[in-house]
Wavefront OBJ file of the C-alpha trace (Angstrom):
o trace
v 0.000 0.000 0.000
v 1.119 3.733 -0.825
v 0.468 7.278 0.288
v -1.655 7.710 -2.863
v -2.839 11.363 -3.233
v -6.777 11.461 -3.156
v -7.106 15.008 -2.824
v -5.197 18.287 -1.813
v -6.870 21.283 0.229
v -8.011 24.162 -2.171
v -6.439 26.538 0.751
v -3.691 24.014 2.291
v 0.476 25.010 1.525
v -0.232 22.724 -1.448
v -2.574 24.294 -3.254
v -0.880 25.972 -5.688
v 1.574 23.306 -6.351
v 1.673 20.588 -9.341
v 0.628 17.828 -6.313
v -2.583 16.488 -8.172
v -4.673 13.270 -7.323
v -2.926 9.795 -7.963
v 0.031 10.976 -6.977
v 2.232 8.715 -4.772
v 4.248 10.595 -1.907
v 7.712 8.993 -1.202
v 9.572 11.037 0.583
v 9.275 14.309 2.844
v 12.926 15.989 2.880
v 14.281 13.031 2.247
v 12.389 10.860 5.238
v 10.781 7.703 3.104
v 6.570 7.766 4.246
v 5.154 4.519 4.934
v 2.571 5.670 6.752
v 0.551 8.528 8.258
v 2.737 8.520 11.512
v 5.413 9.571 9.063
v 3.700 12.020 7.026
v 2.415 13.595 9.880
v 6.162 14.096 11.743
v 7.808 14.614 9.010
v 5.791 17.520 7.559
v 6.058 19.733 10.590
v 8.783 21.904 9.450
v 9.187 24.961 7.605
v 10.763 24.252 4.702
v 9.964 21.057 3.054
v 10.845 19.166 0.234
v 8.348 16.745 -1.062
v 9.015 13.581 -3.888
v 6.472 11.896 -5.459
v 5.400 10.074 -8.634
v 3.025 10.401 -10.430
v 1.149 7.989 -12.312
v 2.535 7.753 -15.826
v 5.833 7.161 -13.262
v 7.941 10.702 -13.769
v 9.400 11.802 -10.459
v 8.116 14.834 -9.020
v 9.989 17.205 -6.458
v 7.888 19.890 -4.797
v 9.091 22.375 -2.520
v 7.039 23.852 -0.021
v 7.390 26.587 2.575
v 4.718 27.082 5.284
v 4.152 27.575 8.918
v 5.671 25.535 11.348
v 3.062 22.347 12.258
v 0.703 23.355 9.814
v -0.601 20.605 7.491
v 0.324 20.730 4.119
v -3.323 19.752 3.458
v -3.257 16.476 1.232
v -5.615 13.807 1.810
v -4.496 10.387 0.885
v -6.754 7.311 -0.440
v -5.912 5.071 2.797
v -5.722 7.040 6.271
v -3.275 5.165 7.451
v -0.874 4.718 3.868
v -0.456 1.010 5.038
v -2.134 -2.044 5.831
v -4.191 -2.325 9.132
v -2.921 -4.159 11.823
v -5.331 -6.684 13.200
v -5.224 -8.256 16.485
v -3.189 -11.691 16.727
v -4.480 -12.806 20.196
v -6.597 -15.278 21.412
v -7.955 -13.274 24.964
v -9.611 -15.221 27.630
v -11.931 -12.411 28.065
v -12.575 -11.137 24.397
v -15.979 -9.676 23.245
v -15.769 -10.268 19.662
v -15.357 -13.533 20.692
v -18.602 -13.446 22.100
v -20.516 -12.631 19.342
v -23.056 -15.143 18.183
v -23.000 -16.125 14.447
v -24.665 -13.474 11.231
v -23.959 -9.887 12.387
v -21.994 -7.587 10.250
v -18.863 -8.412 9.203
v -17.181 -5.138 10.489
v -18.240 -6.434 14.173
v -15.877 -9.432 13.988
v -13.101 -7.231 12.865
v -10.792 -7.119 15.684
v -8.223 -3.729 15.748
v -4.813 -3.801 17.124
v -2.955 -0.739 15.224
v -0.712 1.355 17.811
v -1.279 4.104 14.833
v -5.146 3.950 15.450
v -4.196 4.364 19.699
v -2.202 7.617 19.017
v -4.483 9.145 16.264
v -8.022 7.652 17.615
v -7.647 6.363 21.349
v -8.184 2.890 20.197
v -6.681 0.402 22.879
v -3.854 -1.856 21.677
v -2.005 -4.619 22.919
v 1.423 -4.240 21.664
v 2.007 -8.120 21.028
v 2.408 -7.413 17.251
v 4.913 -4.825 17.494
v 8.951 -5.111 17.454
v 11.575 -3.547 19.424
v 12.437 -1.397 16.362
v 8.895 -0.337 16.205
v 8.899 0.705 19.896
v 12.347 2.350 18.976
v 10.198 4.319 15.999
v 7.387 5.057 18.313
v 10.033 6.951 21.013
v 11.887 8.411 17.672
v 8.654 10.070 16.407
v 7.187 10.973 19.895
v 4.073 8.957 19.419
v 2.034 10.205 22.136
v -0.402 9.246 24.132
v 0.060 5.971 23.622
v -3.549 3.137 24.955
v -2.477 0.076 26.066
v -4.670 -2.816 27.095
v -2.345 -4.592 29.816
v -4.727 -6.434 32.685
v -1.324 -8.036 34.044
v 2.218 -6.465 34.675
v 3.010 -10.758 35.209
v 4.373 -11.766 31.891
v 3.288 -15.133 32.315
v -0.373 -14.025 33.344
v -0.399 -11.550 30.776
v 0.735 -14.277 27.991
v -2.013 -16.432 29.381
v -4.949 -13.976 29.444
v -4.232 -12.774 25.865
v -3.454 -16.404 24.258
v 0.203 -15.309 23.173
v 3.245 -15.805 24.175
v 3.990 -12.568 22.510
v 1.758 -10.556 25.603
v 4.833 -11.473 27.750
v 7.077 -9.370 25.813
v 4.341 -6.636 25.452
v 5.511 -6.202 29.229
v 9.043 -5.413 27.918
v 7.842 -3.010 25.265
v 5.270 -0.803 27.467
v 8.111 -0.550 30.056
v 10.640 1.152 27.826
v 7.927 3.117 26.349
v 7.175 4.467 29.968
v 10.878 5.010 30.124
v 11.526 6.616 27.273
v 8.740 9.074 28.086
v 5.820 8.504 26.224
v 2.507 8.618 28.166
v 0.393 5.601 28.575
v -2.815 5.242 29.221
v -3.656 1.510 30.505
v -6.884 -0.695 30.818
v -7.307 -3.673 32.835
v -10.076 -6.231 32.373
v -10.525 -7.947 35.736
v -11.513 -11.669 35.371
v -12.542 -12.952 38.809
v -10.150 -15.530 40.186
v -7.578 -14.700 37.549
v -6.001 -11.125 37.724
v -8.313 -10.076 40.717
v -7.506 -9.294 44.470
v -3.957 -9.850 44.941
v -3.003 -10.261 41.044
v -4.809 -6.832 40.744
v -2.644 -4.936 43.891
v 0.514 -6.178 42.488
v -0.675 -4.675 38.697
v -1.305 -1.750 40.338
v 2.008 -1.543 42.314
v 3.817 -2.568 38.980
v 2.065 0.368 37.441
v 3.139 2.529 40.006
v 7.067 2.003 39.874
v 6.563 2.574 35.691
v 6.110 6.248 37.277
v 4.613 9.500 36.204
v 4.715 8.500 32.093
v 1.774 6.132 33.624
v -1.176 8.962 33.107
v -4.231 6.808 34.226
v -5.044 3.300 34.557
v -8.412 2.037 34.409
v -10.485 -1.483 35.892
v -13.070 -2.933 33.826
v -14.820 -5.867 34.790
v -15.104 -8.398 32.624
v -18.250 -8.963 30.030
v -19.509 -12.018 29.214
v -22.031 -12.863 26.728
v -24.425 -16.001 26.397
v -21.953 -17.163 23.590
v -19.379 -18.358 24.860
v -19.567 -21.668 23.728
v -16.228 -23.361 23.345
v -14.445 -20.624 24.912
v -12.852 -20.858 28.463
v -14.888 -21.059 31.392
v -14.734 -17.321 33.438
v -16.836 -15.844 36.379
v -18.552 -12.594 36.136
v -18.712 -10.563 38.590
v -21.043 -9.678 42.422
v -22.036 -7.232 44.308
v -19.158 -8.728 46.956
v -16.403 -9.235 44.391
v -17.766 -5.375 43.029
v -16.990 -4.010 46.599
v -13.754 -5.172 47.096
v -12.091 -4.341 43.951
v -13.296 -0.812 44.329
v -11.549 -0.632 47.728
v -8.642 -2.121 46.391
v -8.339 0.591 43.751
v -9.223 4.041 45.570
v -6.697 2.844 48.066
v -4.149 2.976 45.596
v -5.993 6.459 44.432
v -5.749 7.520 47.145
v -1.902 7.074 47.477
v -1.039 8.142 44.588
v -3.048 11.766 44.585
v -1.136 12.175 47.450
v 1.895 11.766 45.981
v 1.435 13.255 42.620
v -2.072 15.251 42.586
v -3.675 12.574 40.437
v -5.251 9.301 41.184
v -3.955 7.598 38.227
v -5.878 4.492 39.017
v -9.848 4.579 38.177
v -12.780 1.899 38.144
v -15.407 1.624 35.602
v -18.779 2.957 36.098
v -19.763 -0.677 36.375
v -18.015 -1.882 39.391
v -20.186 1.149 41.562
v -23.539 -0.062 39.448
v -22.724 -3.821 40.563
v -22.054 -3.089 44.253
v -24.643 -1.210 44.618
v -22.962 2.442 45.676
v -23.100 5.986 44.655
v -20.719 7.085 41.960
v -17.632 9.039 42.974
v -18.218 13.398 42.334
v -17.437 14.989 39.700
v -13.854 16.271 40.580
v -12.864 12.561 41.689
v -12.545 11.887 37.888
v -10.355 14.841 37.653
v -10.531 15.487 33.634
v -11.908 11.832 32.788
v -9.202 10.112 31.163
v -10.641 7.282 30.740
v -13.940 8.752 29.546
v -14.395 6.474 26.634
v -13.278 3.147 28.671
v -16.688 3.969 30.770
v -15.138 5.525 33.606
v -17.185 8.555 35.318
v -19.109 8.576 31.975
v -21.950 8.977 34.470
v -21.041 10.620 37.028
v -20.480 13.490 34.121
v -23.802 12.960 32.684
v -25.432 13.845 35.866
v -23.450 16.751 36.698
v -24.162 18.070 32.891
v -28.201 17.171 33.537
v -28.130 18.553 36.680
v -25.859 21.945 35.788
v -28.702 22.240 33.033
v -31.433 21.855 35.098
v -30.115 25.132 36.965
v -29.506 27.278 34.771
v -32.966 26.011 32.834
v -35.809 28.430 32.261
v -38.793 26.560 31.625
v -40.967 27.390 28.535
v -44.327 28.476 28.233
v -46.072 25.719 26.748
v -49.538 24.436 27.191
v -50.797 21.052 27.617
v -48.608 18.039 29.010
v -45.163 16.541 27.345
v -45.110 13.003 27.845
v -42.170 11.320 26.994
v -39.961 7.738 27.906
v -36.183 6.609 28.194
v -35.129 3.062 27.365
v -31.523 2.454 28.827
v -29.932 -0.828 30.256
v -30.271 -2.304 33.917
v -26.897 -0.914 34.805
v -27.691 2.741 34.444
v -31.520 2.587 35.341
v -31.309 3.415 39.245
v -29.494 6.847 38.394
v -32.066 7.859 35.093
v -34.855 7.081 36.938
v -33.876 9.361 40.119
v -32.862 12.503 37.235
v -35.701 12.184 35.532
v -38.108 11.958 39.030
v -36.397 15.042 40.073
v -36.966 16.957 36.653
v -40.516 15.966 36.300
v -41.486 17.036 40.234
v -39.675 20.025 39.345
v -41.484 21.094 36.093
v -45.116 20.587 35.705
v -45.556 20.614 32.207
v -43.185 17.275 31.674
v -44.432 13.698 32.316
v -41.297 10.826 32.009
v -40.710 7.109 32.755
v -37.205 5.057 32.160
v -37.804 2.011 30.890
v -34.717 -0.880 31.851
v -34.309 -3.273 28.973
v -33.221 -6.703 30.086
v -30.232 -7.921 27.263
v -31.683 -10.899 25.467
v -29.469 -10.824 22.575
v -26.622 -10.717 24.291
v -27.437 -12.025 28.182
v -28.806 -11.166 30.891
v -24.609 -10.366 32.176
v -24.834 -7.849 29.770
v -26.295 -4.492 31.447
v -24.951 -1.754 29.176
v -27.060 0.448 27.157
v -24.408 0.843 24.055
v -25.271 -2.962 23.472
v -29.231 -3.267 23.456
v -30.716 -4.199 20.567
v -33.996 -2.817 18.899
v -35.419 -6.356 19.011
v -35.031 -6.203 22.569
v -36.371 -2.841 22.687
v -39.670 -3.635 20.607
v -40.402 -6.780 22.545
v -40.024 -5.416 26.281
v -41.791 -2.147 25.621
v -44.340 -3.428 23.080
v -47.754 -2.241 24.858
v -46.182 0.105 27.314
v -47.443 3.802 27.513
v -44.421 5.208 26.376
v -46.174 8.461 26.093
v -45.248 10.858 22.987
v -41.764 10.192 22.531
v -39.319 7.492 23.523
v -35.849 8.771 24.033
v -32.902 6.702 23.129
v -29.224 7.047 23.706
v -27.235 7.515 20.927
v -24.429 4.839 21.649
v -27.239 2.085 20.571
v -26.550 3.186 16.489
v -24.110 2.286 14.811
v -21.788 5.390 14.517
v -23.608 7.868 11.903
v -26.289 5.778 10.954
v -29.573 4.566 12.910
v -29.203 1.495 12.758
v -28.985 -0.734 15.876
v -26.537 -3.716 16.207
v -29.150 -6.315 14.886
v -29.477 -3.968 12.184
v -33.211 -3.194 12.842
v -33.195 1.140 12.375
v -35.030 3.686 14.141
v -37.781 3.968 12.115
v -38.355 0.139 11.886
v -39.098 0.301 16.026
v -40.926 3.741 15.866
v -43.227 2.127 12.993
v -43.586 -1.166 15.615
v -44.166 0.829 18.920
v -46.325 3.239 17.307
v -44.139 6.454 18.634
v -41.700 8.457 17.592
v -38.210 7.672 18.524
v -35.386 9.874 19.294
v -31.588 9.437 19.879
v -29.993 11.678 22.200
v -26.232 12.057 22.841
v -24.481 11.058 25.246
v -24.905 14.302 27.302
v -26.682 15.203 30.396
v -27.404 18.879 29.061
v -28.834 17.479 25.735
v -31.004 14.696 27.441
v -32.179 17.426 30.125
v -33.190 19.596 26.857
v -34.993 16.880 25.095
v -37.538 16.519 28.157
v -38.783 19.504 26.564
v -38.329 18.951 22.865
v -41.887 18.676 21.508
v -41.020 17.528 18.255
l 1 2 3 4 5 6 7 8 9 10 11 12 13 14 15 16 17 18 19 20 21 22 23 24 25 26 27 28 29 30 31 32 33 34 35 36 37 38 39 40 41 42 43 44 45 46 47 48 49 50 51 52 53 54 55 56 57 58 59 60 61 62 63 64 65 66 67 68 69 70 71 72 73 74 75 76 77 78 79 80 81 82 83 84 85 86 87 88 89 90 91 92 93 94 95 96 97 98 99 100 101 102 103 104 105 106 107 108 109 110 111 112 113 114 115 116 117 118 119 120 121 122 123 124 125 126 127 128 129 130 131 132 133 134 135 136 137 138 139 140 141 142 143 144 145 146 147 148 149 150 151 152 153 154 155 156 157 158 159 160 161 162 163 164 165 166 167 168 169 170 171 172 173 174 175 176 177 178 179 180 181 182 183 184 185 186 187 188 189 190 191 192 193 194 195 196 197 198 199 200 201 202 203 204 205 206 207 208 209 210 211 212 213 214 215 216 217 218 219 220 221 222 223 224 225 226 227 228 229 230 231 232 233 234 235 236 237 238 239 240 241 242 243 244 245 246 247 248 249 250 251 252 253 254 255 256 257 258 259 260 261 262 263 264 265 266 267 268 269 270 271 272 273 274 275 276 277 278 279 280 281 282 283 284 285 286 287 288 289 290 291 292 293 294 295 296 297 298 299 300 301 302 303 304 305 306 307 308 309 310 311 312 313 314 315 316 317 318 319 320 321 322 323 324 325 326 327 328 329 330 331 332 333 334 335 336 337 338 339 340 341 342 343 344 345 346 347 348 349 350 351 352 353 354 355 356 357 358 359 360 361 362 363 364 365 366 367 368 369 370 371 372 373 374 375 376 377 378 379 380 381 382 383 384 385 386 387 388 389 390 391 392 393 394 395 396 397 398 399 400 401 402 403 404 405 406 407 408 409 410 411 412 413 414 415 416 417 418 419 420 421 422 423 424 425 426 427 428 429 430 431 432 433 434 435 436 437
């Protein structure tokens, strides 16, 4: 695969040059480009000279003077100018794994490009990189770096991921902390394998990496109702819950008062499965590990709730009726927002509606994994009032389509009410309580 030219920016440093579509870039000031982590470094300075060939094969040189880190504004057919990296291991705990036969292909695609961590936050594992990769990584300053590690034990790593290669991924992400490039880390906890003990020496392992460590977070492990064939785990309880959050805030708790940062956080899960309120808002300090479910909400609250104050209520007549469909994790803290917002304002009426996971199993309590099928056949006959609010991490991204490919307007046509999808924002699910259509 090559950088192969698709387009260049009508107002980019490269406008005005003879860089036209199907051109192949080679080199930047005489760097060779084999992929975007290249292009990107390598076009940062001022002066720049650029070869490429074009497609009848003549050798183009372009030179180019611009700002200092501005791009030079070409797009290229492939993002990355190189083959994707797909994952190589065989994890105890993996999802994809987990997915019963005839979804969409993309879903069984499983990502492991330390390109896509740096550019996208996508978790990697490392086990398909080299030392001379790492040694590029530190050369270009590739960072943040996302690392899915659940062990700091080589040989419990190796055996969690199904390679022997995951024992060496300790190697690699310890001279990347050393060389200075920030991680961020993710640790699936699989009862009875890298819980309790295995979990406080992780942590502890993590902690003598030092301050290149930026934040760490502990997910508990999903299982599905597939799992046939694959090895036998334990989900977690309330008990198991309880003690691995005490586990980590102790640790917290050290280390922001050693270094003004907790560093270590648990998922949003853990608190849902023992029961307790979620940690404040400034406990998640500036949510690292937003998108790994951490504090994602705790910071929907404080968004509905800051909303809620500041809200002046419109002067509408008659009575807004609306519903919420979420999972059984999140239902306990919907139901007390929305009970507060309704008491509050007359003119809104609102029920949340917890959707038991059929497709995927009852273990499964997330929202971002409900299906419409499940939707349509545990609300079917419900007063869902005018509206039925949905979150937006059900669709597949961009589309509205839900993971059994039913859409939005398939259910809305079944339940007989219009459906909405909301982001995943307190403020914009506080403001369409009041959205009339």
């Amino acid at each position: 695969m090559a950088a192969v030219v698709k387009s260049v920016n009508p107002k980019s440093p490269c406008a005005k040059s003879i860089i036209k579509p199907g051109d192949v870039l080679h080199k930047i000031n005489g760097h060779i480009i084999s992929d975007v982590l290249d292009y990107m470094y390598f076009s940062n300075d001022e002066e720049l000279l650029l070869e490429l060939q074009s497609p009848n094969n003549k050798i183009k040189l372009v030179s180019i003077t611009k700002p200092e880190n501005l791009d030079l504004g070409l797009e290229f057919e492939s993002f990355l100018m190189d083959q994707q990296r797909s994952c190589a291991n065989k994890c105890i705990f993996c999802f994809i794994d987990q997915l019963p036969k005839g979804m969409r292909d993309t879903l069984y695609y499983k990502d492991d490009d330390v390109r896509l961590s740096f550019l996208q936050g996508n978790y990697v594992t490392l086990t398909n990189l080299s030392f001379k990769d790492i040694d590029r990584i530190i050369e270009l300053r590739i960072s943040p770096i996302n690392v899915s590690v659940h062990s700091l034990d080589p040989k419990l790593r190796a055996f969690m991921m199904g390679n022997r290669r995951a024992a060496v991924g300790v190697k690699l992400l310890k001279k990347l902390a050393r060389a200075g490039i920030t991680l961020n880390c993710q640790i699936v906890c699989c009862p009875g394998i890298n819980d309790g003990e295995k979990l406080s020496e992780t942590i502890e392992a993590f902690i003598n990496l030092g301050k290149n460590v930026n934040s760490v977070s502990i997910v508990p492990v999903g299982l599905t109702k597939h799992r046939q064939g694959l090895p036998k785990l334990r989900s977690f309880d309330k008990s198991l819950a309880l003690q691995t959050i005490k586990i980590v805030e102790s640790y917290g708790d050290g280390c922001f008062a050693k270094r003004g940062s907790r560093v270590f956080f648990c998922a949003d899960e853990l608190y849902m499965m023992a029961g307790m309120e979620l940690p404040q808002h400034e406990f998640y300090e500036d949510y690292p590990q937003f998108e790994n479910g951490v504090g994602m909400m705790r910071l929907l609250i404080t968004e509905f709730e800051e909303e809620m104050k500041n809200f002046t209520e419109p002067n509408v007549s008659g009575n807004n009726t609306f519903s919420i469909v979420t999972g059984q994790a999140a239902y306990n803290y919907l139901a007390k927002l929305i009970k507060t917002a309704t008491e509050k304002y007359g003119t809104i009426t609102g029920k949340v509606y917890s959707v038991r996971n059929e497709f995927f199993g009852e273990n499964v309590t997330v929202s971002g994994l409900l299906t419409g099928r499940d939707i349509l056949a545990q609300l079917r006959g419900e007063d869902l009032g005018s509206r039925l609010l949905i979150p937006k991490n059900m669709l597949r991204y961009g589309e509205n389509v839900f993971l059994d490919d039913m859409t939005i307007s398939e259910l809305s046509s079944a339940l007989e009410v219009e459906v909405c999808a909301v982001e995943q924002n307190g403020a914009e699910l506080f403001k369409a309580l009041f959205a009339t259509g």
